[in-house]
C-alpha positions as CSV (number, residue, x, y, z in Angstrom):
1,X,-2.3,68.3,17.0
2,X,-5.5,66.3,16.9
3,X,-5.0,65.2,13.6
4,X,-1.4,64.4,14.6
5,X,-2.8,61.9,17.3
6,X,-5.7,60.5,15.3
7,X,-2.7,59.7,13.0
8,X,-0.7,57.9,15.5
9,X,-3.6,56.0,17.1
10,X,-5.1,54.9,13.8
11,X,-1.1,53.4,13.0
12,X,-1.0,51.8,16.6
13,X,-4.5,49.9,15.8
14,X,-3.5,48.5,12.3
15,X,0.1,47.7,14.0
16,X,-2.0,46.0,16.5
17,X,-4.2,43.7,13.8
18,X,-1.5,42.9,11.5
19,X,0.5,41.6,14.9
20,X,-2.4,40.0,15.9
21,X,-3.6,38.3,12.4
22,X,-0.1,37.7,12.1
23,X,-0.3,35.5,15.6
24,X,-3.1,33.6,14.3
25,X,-1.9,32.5,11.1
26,X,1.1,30.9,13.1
27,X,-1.1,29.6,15.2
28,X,-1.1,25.5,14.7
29,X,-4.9,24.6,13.5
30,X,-6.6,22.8,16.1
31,X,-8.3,19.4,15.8
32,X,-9.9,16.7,17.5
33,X,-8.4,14.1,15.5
34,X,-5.0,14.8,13.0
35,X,-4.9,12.0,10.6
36,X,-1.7,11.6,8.2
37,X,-2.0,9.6,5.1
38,X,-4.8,9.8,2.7
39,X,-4.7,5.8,2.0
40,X,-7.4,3.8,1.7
41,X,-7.2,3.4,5.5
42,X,-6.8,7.1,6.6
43,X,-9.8,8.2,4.0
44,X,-11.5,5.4,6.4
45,X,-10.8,7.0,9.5
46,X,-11.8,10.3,8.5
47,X,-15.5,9.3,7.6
48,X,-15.5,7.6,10.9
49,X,-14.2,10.4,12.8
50,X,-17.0,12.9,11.3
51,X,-19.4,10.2,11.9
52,X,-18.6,10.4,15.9
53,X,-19.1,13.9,15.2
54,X,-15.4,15.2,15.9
55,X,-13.9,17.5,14.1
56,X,-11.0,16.3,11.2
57,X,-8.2,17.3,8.9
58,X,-6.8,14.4,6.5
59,X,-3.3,15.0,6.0
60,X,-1.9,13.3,2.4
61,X,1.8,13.9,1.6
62,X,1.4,13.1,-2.0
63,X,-1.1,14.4,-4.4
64,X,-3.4,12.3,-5.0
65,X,-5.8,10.4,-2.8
66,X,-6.4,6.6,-2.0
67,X,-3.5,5.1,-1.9
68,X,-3.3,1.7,-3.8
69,X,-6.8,1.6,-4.4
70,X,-6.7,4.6,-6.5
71,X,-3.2,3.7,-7.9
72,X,-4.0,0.8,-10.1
73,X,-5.1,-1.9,-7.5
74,X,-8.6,-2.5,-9.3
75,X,-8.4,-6.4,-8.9
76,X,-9.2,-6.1,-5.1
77,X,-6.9,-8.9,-2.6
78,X,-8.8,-10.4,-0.1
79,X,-8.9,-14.0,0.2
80,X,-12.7,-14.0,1.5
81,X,-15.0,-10.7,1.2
82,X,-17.8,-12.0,3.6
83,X,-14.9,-10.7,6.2
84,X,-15.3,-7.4,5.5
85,X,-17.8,-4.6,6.7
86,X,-18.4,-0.9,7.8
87,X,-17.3,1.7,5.7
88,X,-14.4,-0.6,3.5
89,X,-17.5,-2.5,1.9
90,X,-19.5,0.5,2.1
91,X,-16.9,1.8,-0.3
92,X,-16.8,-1.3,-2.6
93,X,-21.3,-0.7,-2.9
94,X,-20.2,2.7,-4.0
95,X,-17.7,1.2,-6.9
96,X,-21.3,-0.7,-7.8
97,X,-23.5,2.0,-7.7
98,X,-21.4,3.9,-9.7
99,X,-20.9,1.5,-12.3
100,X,-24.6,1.0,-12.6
101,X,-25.4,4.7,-12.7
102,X,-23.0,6.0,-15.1
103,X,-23.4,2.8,-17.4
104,X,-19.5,2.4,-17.5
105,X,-20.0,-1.0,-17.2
106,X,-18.0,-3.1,-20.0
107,X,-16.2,-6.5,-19.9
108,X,-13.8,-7.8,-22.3
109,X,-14.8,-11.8,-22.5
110,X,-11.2,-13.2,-24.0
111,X,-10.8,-16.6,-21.9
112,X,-6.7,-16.5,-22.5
113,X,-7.3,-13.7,-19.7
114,X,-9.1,-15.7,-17.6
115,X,-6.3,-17.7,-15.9
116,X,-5.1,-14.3,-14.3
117,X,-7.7,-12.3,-13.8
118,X,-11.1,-12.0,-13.1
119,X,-13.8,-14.5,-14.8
120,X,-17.2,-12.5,-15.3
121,X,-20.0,-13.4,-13.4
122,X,-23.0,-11.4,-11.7
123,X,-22.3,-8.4,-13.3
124,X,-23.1,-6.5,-10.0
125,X,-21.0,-8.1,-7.5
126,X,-17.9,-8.2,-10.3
127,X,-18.3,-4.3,-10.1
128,X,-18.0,-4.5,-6.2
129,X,-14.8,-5.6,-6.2
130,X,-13.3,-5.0,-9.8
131,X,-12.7,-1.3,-11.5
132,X,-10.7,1.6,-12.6
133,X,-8.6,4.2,-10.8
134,X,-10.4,6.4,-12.0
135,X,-13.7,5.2,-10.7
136,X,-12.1,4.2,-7.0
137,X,-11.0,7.9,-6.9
138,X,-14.5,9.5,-7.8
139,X,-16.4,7.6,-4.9
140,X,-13.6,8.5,-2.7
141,X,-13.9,12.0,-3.7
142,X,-17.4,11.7,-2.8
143,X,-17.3,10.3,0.4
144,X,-15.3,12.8,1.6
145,X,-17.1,15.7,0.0
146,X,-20.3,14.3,1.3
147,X,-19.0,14.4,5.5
148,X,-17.2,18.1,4.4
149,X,-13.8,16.3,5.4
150,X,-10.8,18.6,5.1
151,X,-8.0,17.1,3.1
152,X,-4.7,19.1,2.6
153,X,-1.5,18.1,0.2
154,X,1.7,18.4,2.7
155,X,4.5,16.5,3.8
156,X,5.5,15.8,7.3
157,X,9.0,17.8,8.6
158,X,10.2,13.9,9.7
159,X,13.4,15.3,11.6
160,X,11.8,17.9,13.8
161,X,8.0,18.0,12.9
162,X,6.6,16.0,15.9
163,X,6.2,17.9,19.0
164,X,5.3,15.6,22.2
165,X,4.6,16.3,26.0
166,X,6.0,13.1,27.2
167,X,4.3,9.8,25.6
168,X,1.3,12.7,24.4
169,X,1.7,14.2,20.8
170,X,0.5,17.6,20.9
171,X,1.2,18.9,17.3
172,X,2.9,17.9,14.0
173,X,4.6,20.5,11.6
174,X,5.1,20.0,8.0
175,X,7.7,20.8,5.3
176,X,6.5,24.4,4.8
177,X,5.9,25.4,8.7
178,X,2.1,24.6,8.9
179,X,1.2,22.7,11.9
180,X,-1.7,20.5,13.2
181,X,-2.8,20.5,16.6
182,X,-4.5,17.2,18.1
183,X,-5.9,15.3,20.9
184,X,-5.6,12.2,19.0
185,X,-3.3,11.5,15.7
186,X,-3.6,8.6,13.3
187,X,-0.8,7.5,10.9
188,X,-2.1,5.9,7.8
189,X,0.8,5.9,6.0
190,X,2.0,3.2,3.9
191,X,5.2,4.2,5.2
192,X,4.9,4.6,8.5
193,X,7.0,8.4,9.1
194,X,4.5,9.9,12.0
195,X,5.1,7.1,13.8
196,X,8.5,6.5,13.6
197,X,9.4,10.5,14.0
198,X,7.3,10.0,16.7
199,X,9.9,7.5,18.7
200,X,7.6,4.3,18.9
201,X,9.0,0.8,18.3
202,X,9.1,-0.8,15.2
203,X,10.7,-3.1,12.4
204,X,12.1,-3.1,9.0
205,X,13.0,-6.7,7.8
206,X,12.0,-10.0,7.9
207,X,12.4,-11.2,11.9
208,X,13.8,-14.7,11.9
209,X,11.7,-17.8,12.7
210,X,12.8,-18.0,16.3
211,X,11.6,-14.9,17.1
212,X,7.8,-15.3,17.1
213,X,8.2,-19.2,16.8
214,X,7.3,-19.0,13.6
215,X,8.1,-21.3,10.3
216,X,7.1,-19.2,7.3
217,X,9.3,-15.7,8.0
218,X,12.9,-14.9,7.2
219,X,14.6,-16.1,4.2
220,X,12.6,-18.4,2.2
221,X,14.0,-20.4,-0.7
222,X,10.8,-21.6,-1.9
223,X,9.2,-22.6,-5.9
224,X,7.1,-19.7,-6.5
225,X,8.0,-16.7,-8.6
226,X,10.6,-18.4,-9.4
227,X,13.3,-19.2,-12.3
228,X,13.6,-22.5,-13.7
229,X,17.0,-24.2,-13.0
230,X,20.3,-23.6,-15.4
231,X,19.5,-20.0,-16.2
232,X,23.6,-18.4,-15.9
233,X,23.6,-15.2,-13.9
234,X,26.5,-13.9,-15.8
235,X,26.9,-11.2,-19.0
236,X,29.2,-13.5,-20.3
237,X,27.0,-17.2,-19.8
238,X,29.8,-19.2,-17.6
239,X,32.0,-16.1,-17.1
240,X,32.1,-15.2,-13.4
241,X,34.7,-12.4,-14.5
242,X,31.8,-10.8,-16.6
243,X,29.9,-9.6,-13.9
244,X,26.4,-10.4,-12.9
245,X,23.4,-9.6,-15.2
246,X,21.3,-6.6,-14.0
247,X,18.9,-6.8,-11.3
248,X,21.1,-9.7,-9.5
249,X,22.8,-9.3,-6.1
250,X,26.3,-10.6,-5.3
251,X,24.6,-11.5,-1.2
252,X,25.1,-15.1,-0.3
253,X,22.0,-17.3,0.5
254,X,21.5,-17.6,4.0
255,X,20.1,-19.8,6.3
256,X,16.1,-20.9,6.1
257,X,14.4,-18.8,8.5
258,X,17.2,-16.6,9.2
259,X,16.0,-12.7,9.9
260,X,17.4,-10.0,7.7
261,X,16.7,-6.1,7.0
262,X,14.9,-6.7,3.7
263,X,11.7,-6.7,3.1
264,X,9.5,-7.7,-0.2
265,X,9.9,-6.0,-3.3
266,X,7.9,-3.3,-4.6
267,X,6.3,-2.5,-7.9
268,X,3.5,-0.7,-10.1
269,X,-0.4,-2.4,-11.0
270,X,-0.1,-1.2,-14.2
271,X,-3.4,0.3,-15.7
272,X,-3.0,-0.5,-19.7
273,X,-6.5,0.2,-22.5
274,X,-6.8,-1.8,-25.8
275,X,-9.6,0.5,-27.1
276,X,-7.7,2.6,-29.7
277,X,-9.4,6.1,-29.3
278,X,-8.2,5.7,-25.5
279,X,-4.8,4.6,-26.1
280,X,-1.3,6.1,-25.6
281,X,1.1,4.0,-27.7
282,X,3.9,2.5,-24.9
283,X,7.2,3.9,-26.7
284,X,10.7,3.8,-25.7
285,X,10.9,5.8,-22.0
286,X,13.5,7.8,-20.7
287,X,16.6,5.7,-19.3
288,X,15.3,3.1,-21.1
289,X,18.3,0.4,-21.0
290,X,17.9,-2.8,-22.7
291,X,20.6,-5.2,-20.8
292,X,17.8,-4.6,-17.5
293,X,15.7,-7.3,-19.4
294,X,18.9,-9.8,-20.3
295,X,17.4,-12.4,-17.9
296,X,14.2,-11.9,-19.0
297,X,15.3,-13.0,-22.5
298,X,17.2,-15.9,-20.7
299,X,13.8,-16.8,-19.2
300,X,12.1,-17.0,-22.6
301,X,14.9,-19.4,-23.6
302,X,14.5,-21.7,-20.9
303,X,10.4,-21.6,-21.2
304,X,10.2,-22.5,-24.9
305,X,6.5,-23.8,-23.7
306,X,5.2,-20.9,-22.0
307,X,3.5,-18.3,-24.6
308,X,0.9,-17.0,-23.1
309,X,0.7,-13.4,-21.6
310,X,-0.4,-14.9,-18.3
311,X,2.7,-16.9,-17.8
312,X,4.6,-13.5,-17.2
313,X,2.3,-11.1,-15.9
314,X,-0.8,-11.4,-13.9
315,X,-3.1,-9.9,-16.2
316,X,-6.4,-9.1,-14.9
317,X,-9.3,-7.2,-16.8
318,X,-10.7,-4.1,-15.9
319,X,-13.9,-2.4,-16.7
320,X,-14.1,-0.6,-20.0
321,X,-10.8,-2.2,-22.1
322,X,-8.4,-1.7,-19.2
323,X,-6.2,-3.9,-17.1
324,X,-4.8,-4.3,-13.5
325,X,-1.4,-5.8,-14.3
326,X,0.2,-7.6,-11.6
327,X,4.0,-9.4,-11.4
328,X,3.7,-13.2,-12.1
329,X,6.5,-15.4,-12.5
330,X,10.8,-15.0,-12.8
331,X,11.2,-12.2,-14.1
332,X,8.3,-9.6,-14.0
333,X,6.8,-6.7,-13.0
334,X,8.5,-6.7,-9.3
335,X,11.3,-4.8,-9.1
336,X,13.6,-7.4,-7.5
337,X,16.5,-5.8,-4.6
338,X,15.2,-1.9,-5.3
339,X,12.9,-1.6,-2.5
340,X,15.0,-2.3,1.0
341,X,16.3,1.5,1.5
342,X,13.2,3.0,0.8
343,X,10.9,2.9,4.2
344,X,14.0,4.9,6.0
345,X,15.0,6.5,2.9
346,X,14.6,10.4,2.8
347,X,11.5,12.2,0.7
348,X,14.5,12.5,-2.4
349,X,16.2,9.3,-1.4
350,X,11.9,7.6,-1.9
351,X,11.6,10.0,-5.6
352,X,14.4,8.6,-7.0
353,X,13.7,5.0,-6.2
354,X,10.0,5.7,-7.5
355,X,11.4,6.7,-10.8
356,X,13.4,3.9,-10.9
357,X,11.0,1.7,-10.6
358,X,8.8,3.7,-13.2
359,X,11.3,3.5,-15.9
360,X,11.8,-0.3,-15.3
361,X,8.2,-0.6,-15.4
362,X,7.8,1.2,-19.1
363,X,10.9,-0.3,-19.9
364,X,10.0,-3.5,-19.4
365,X,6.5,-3.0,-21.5
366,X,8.6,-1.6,-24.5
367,X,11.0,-4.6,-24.3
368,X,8.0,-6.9,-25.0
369,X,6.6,-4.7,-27.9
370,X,10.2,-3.7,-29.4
371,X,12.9,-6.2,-28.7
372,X,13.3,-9.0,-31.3
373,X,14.3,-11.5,-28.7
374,X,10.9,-11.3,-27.1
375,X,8.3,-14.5,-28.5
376,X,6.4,-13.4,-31.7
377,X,3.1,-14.6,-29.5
378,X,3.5,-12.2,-26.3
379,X,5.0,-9.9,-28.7
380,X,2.1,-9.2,-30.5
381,X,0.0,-9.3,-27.5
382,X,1.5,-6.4,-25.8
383,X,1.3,-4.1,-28.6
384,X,-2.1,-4.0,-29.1
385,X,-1.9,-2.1,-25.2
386,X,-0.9,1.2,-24.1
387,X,-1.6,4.2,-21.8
388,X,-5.1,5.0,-20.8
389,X,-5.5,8.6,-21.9
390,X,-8.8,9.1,-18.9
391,X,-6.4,7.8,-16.0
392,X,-3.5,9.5,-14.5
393,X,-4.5,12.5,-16.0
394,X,-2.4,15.0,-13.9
395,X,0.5,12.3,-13.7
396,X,1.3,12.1,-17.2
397,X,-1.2,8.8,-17.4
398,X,0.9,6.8,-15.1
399,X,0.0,5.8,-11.5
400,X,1.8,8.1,-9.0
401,X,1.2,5.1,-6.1
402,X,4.5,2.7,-6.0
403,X,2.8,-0.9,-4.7
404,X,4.5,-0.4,-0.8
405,X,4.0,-3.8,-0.1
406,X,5.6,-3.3,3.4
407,X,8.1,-0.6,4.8
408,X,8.4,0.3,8.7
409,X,6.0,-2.0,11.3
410,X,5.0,-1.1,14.3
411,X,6.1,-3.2,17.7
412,X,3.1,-2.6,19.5
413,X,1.2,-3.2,22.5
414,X,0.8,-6.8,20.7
415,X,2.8,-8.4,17.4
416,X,0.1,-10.6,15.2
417,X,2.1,-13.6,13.9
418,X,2.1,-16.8,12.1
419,X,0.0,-18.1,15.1
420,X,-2.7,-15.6,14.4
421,X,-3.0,-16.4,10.9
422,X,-3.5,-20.2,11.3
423,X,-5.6,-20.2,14.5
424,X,-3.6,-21.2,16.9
425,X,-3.5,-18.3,18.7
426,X,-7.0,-16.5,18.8
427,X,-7.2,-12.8,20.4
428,X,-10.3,-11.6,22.2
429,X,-10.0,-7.6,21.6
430,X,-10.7,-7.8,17.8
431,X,-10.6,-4.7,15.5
432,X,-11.2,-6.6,12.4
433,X,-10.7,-9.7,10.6
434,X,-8.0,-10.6,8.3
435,X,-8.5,-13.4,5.2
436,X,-5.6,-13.5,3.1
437,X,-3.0,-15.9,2.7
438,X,0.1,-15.4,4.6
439,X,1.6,-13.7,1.2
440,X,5.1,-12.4,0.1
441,X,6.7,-11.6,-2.5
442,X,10.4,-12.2,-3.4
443,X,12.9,-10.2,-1.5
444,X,16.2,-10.6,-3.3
445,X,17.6,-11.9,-6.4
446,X,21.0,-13.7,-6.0
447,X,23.5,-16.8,-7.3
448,X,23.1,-20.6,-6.0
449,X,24.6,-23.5,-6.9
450,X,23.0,-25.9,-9.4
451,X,23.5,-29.3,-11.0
452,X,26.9,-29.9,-11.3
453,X,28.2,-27.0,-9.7
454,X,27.1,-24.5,-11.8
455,X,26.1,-21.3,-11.1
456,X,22.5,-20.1,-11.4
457,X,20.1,-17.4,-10.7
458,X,17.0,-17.9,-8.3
459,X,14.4,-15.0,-6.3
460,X,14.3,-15.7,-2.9
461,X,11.5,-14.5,-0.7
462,X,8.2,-15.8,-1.7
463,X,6.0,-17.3,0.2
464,X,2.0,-18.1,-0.5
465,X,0.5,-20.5,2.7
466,X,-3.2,-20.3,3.0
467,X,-6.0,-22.8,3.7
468,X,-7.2,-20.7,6.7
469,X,-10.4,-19.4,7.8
470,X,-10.8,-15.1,8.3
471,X,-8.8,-14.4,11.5
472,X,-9.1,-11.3,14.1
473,X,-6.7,-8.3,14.1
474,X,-6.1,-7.4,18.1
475,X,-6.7,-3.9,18.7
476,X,-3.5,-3.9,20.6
477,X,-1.9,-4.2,17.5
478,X,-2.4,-0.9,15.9
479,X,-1.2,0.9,19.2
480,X,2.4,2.0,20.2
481,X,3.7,0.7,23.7
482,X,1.7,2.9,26.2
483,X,5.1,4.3,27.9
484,X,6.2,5.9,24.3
485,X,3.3,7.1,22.8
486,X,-0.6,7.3,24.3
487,X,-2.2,9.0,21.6
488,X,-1.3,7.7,18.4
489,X,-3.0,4.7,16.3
490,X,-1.6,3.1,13.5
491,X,-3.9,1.2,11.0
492,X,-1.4,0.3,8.5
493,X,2.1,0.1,9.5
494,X,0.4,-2.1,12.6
495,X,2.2,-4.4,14.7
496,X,2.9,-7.5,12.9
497,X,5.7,-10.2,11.6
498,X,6.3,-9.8,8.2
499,X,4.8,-12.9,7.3
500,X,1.6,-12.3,9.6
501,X,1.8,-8.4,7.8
502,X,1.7,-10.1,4.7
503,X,-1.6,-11.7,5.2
504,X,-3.1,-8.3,6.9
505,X,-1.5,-5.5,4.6
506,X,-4.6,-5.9,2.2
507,X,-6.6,-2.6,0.9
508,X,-10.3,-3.9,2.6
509,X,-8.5,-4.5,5.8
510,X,-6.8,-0.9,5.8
511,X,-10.1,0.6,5.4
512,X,-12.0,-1.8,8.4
513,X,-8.4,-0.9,10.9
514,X,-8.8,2.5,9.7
515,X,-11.8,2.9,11.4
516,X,-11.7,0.8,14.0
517,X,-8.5,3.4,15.1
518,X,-10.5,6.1,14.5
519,X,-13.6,4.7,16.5
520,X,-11.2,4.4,19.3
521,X,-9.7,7.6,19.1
522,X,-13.4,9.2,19.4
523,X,-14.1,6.6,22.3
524,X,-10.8,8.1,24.3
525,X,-11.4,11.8,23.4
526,X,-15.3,11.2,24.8
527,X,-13.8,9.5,27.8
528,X,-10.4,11.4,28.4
529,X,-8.1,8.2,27.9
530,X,-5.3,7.4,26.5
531,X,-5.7,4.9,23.5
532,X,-4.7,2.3,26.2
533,X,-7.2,2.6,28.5
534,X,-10.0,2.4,26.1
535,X,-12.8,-0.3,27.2
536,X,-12.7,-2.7,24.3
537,X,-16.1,-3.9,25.5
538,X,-17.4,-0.2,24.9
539,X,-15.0,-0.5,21.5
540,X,-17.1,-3.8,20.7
541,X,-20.0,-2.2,21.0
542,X,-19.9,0.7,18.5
543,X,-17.7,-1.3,16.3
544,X,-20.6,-3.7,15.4
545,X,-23.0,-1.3,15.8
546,X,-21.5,0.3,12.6
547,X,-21.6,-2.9,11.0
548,X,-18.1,-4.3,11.3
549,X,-17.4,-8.0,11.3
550,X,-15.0,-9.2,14.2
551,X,-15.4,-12.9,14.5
552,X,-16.5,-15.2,11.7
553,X,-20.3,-15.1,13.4
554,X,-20.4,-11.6,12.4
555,X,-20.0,-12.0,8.7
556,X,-22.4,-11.5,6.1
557,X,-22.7,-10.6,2.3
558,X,-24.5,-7.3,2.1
559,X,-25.2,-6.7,-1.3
């Protein structure tokens, strides 16, 4: 009978753990601060957020870290780098130091390069600003692993994955069930999906001049990236009955300034190696289709003068025989009318119009080094190029990162404009400073009118206007409206036009809003606030004391 008991008591107990561990595995992990999106930005945050000694998981829905900077964006945007401090230049002394210790350090010196990318210099500060994925990802790697940050691979459950106790976000969940507890949450997304999933305000489109009294958003007509006139949209040249070319939208021109829900296209920095023991051959990719590039051959046509790689591609040099190739021109590496469903477009919906965009991409490369309609000169020029075999490794050598140039934008606490950008309207709550030119690329391909009545095909959607000094980013700009959410920041997706956006949405800046939001966060979980009621003079305070530059007094090179 004893043993009988013994027997039945022993069961009860390991009934009893297993319910138990069962519980806790259930149980959403708990943290001070939940951050989703391992960008440049969120990798930002999370340093910060260890720094002020609270307690961190970094969240990254894709598989690989860093965003654009590890995705091929090597030639770094930013207008004017005295503007940028704290840990986004701490990051760019690592890209130096790294270069200098590992002796990786190599420059091509062709000077038909120079035009479009980057002339050398002082060796040092070249490798501040200027290097591989490869390398970008290593020091991110380590700055992580040096603060013991947490970083997990999941995606957010975007229809029922946000749980809130009115405008406070208590937990997200994720596509397999795991969920992430928090007092404060930070969405550094390129996308912007915590946000949005979590009900805040925001914008997809270009708002129309009158909105924000502004002269440089909506539709733009404008000379840049642009085809020369006479170039016939049709298969058939003349033949409306043919049917457009590929890559060419039957949507009318509207009127200058007028608002619409596109925004600017999207493409790859292509990562490319002459040295021959490191390069992949670029061959014919899957879906490869020729007629995608009929306008591109048109282009040539109409440019019997232009023969130089440079004219068609931004081609910038990388460290040790490798490029950061950027869209330059008509017809280019942009992805022209592909990218307007994608920031509300589901996870599948966003994979195939990444592939898409990846087979036009290699497509486009074997059209220069294959097609016999392609100039002898830019012909030859590509071929001697191909796949790095030390990059991408666990991506099949291509960059996983789609260029995001701009999806969903917050409508925040405050909207930075046109007036920002240009100085004539100056915020005093400062999280950062911006110093790019108010920058977009084309939105839409489409038919006009030419001479004589004929038709032609133009982009539509650049714009390029700078000539201003670094400017201030308002720290009510990368919070939601205090009656819908109160503990949420968002560092990239922040609240701004798309033309003001345009200027911000640079990878430096991402890192200095990233923690700035994460600073905050800290200040309101020390202080038991909402992100609205944080003192920006107590903000001030610890933002400069970490070395970030807020006003153009504050600037410095710090080599």
């Amino acid at each position: 009978m004893k043993r009988i008991l013994l027997l039945l008591w022993l069961a009860f107990v390991a009934f009893a753990c297993s319910t138990t561990n069962s519980t806790q595995e259930n149980q959403p992990a708990e943290y001070d601060i939940v951050i989703y999106g391992a960008t440049s930005g969120g990798i930002a945050a999370a340093i910060q957020s260890v720094r002020m000694g609270k307690s961190v998981v970094l969240i990254e829905p894709t598989q690989r870290i860093g965003g654009m900077t590890t995705g091929g964006l090597g030639q770094t945007d930013i207008g004017n780098k005295s503007a940028i401090g704290g840990i986004s230049r701490e990051f760019y002394q690592n890209i130096r130091q790294y270069y200098e210790d590992s002796s990786h350090w190599k420059w091509q010196e062709r000077s038909e390069y120079q035009d479009g990318g980057q002339t050398r210099t002082e060796e040092g500060e070249e490798a501040m600003w200027t290097f591989e994925p490869s390398a970008a990802l290593q020091v991110y790697e380590d700055m992580l692993s040096v603060d013991n940050i947490e970083v997990v691979y999941k995606r957010l459950n975007r229809e029922e994955g946000v749980m809130k106790e009115g405008t406070t976000l208590t937990a997200i969940e994720m596509e397999d069930g795991t969920s992430y507890r928090g007092k404060m949450f930070i969405d550094a997304t390129y996308e912007g999906d915590l946000m949005a999933a979590a009900g805040v305000s925001y914008f997809v489109g270009r708002e129309a001049n009158s909105v924000y009294g502004e002269t440089y958003n909506g539709v733009q007509m404008l000379e840049g990236h642009q085809f020369p006139d006479g170039v016939d949209p049709y298969v058939t040249p003349g033949d409306p009955e043919s049917g457009l070319l590929w890559g060419i939208t039957d949507a009318e021109l509207q009127e200058q300034g007028s608002g619409d829900s596109l925004v600017q296209t999207y493409n790859f920095r292509i990562c490319l190696t002459n040295d021959e023991e490191n390069r992949i051959p670029i061959t014919e990719p899957e879906n490869y289709d020729a007629t995608r590039y009929e306008l591109l051959a048109r282009l040539f046509e109409a440019q019997p003068n232009m023969r130089e790689i440079n004219q068609y591609f931004i081609w910038s040099l990388m460290p040790n025989d490798k490029t950061d190739i950027n869209n330059r021109g008509g017809f280019s590496t942009d992805m022209i009318n592909w990218s307007h469903a994608y920031p509300e477009a589901s996870y599948d919906e966003r994979d195939s119009i990444i592939k898409a965009h990846e087979d036009y991409t290699k497509g486009l490369l074997y059209f220069y080094t294959s097609d016999p309609r392609v100039p002898a000169e830019l012909q030859e020029e590509v071929r001697q190029w191909g796949y790095p075999k030390d990059e991408y490794e666990a991506h099949g050598n291509w960059s996983p990162q789609l260029y995001v140039r701009e999806a969903r934008r917050l409508i925040g606490e405050y909207v930075m404009t046109q007036a920002n950008c240009v100085g004539e309207e100056v915020i005093e709550d400062a999280v950062g400073l911006a110093a790019y030119t108010m920058d977009s690329h084309n939105c839409q391909r489409i038919v006009v009118e030419g001479t004589g009545g004929a038709a032609q095909v133009k982009n539509e959607g650049n714009v390029e206007v700078g000539g201003f000094p670094p400017y201030p980013i308002s720290y009510r700009s990368i919070i939601p409206k205090r009656e819908e959410v109160t503990n949420l920041l968002v560092p990239v997706c922040l609240s701004a036009s798309h033309i003001a956006f345009g200027s911000i949405r640079m990878e430096p800046v991402f890192m200095v809003l990233g923690q700035s939001a994460a600073t905050a966060a800290s200040l309101a979980i020390d202080n038991q606030q909402t992100v609205q009621e944080v003192s920006y003079s107590t903000l001030k305070d610890r933002l400069l004391e970490d070395q970030q530059f807020l006003t153009l007094e504050d600037t410095q090179i710090a080599d």
